[in-house]
N, C-alpha and C positions, 0 to 999 in steps of 0.2 A: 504493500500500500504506500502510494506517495504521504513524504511525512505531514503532519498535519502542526499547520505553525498560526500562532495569533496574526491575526489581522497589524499590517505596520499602521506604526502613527500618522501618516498622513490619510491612511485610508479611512483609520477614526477618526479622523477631524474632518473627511469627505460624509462618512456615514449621518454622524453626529448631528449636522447641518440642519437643526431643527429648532422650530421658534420655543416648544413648551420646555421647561426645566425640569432636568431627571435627575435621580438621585444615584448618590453611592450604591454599587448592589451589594446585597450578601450574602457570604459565602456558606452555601446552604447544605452541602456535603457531593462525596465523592459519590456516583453510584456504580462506575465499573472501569476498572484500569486491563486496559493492555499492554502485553510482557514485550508483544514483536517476536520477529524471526530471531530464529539462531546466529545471523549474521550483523544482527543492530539490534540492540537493547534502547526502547522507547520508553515517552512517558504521556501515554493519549491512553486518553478516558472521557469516559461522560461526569458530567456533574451539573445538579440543579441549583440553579440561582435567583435571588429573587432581588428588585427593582421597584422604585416607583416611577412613573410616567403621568403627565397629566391628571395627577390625582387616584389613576389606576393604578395595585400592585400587580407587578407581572411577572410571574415566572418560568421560568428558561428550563430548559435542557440544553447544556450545548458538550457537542464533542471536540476536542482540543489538545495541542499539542501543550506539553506542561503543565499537566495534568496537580502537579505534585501542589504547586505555586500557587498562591493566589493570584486572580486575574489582575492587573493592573485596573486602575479605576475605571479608565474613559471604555472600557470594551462592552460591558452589557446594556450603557446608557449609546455609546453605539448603532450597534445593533437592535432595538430597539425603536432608536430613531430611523433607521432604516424601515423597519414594517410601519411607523409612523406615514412617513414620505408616502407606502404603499398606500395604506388608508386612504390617506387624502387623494390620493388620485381617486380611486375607487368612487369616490362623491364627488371629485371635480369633474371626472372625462378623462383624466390623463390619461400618459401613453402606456396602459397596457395592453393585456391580454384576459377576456377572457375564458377559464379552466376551469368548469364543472359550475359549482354556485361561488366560487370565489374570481380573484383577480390575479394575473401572476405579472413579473416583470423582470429582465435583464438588471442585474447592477451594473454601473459602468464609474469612470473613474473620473469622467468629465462632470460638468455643473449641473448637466442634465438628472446626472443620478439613475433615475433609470429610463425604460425603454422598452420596447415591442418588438426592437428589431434586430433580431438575432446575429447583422451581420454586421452590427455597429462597432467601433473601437472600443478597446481599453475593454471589455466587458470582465469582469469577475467571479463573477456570480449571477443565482436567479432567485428571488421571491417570491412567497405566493401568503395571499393574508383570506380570507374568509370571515366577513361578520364585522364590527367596529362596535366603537366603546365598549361597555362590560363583557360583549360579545366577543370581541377580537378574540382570533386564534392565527398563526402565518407560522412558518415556515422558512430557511437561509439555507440552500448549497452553494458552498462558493469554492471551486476546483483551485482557486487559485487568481492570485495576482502571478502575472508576467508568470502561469503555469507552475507556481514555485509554492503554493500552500495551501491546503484544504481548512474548514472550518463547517460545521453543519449544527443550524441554531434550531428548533422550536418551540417555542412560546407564545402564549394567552394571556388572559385575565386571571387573577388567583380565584380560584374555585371558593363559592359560598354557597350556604343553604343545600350541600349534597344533600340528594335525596335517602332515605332511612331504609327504603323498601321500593321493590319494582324493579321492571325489566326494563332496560330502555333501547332503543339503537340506536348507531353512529355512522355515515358517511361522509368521504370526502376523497381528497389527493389525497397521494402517493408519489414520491419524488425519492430516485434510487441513482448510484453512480457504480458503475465497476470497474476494475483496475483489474488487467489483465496482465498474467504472470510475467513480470520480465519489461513490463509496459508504463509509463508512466501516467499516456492517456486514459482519460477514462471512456466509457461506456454509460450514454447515459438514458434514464428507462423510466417512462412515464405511466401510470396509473391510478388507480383507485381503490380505494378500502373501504370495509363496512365492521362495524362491534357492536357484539350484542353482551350487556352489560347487567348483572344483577346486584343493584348494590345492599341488597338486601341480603344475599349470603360473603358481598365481596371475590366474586368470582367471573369472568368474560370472556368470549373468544373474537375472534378475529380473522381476517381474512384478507388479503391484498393479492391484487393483481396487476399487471404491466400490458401496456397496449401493443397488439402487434409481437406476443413473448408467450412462450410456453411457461414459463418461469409463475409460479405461485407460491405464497406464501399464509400459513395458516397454522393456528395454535390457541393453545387455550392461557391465560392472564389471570393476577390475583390484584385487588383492587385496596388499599388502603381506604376507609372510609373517612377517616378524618382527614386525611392531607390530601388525598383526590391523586396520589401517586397510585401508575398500576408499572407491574411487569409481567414479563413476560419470558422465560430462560429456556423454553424448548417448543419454536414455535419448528415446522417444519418448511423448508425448503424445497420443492419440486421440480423436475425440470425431466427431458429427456434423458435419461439413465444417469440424472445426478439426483441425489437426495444429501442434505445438509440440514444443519438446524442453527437458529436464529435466537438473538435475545431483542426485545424492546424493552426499552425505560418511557415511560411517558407519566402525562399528565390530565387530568381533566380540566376546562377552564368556566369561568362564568358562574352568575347565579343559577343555581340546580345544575351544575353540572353541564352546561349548553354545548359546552365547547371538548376539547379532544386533540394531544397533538403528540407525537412520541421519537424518537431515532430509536433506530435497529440498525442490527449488526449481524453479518454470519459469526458463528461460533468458532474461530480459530486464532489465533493466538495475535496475527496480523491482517487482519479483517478487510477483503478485500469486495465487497458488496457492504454498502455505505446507506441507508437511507434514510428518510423523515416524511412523517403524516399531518397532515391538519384535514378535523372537521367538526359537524356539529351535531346533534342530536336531530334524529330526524322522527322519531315516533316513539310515544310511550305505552309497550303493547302491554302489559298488563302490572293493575291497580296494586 
């Protein structure tokens, strides 16, 4: 897997580029370190963080290199401002795209920020946010500045009023990159996902798919009730004569649970199928 390195500071101070005032974030814990290949000893993990933004608290998932360290200040207010920027387009007309019931967009390094069009300069990365105020839930793969670093952010709104009882479901993206053996390019695989939630016993499964890909992914999750954290450590991996198994960390976002965003990882030491989900509650089948 190309290594995965923070965002440089000129890029947070490109990101950043937002009128509301965010705060310091905190550092909310590790939830999974990878060891790397026998050949390079790493320090990439996931870990949740939490922020305030315009009044909303939000909390992150992000994968990263330096895992050990705490983040330098400006990276989650950041990032952050980034799905902000998303948002407001979302209500203005900006230039994105729309993908399923959200909005997605190119980041780029110029003033534009982002964009709709795939073949523009300087691009870094892609976006995708779904929903605004309490609602927000989005999404960050960013392969790299000048191809040289990876970073994969998702985050919402902090979860309030989880529901005590009931089944509920979840749709939305799907956004996966591969790195193929020996390769530095990645591979990159768009789709969709559904979870069916009971947070009445704390238990869900889940289901992702990739458009135009044999490639599936599915597995059963346990749901923290009070923090709206779920996992997942043995989802399964499908494919023509591959079979592999997957972890998710994720979150739930918003009042009752609305929202939904997670990264996943295959299960190997140097993790080379990379992804991130956002979405939102779409039906609550029983009382």
């Amino acid at each position: 897997m190309k290594k995965l390195l923070l965002a440089s500071a000129s890029v947070l101070t490109l990101i950043s580029a937002c009128t509301k005032e965010v705060e310091v974030a905190d550092r909310a814990g590790i939830l999974q370190k990878f060891s790397g290949s026998e050949d390079e000893v790493q320090d990439i993990g996931i870990e949740r963080l939490t922020t305030t933004f315009g009044g909303q608290t939000i909390v992150a998932n992000v994968m990263r290199e330096g895992i050990s360290e705490e983040l330098p200040a400006g990276f989650i207010e950041g990032a952050v401002g980034a799905f902000a920027a998303v948002a407001e387009a979302m209500i203005t007309g900006g230039d994105t795209t729309q993908i399923g019931e959200g909005m997605g967009a190119f980041i780029t390094e110029d003033s534009a920020m982002i964009t709709s069009d795939s073949d523009a300069d300087d691009i870094f990365g892609a976006i995708y946010t779904q929903g605004s105020g309490e609602d927000m839930v989005g999404v960050a793969i960013m392969p790299g500045i000048n191809e040289e670093a990876i970073m994969v952010f998702a985050a919402g709104t902090e979860v309030s009023a989880m529901p005590a009882t009931g089944e509920f479901n979840y749709e939305g993206a799907n956004f996966a990159i591969e790195f193929s053996e020996g390769d530095d390019l990645a591979d990159e695989h768009i789709g969709s996902f559904m979870a069916d939630v009971n947070f009445g016993t704390g238990e869900g499964s889940i289901g992702l798919d990739f458009e135009n890909e044999l490639l599936s992914i599915d597995g059963d999750f346990t749901v923290d009730t009070a923090t709206g954290i779920f996992v997942g450590d043995k989802l399964e991996m499908k494919s023509i004569g591959i079979f592999d198994t997957a972890t998710i960390h994720g979150n739930f976002h918003g009042v009752g649970a609305t929202g939904m965003t997670g990264i996943y990882t295959n299960n190997i030491a140097d993790p080379n199928f990379i992804g991130a989900i956002a979405g939102t509650q779409v039906l609550d089948v029983v009382d």
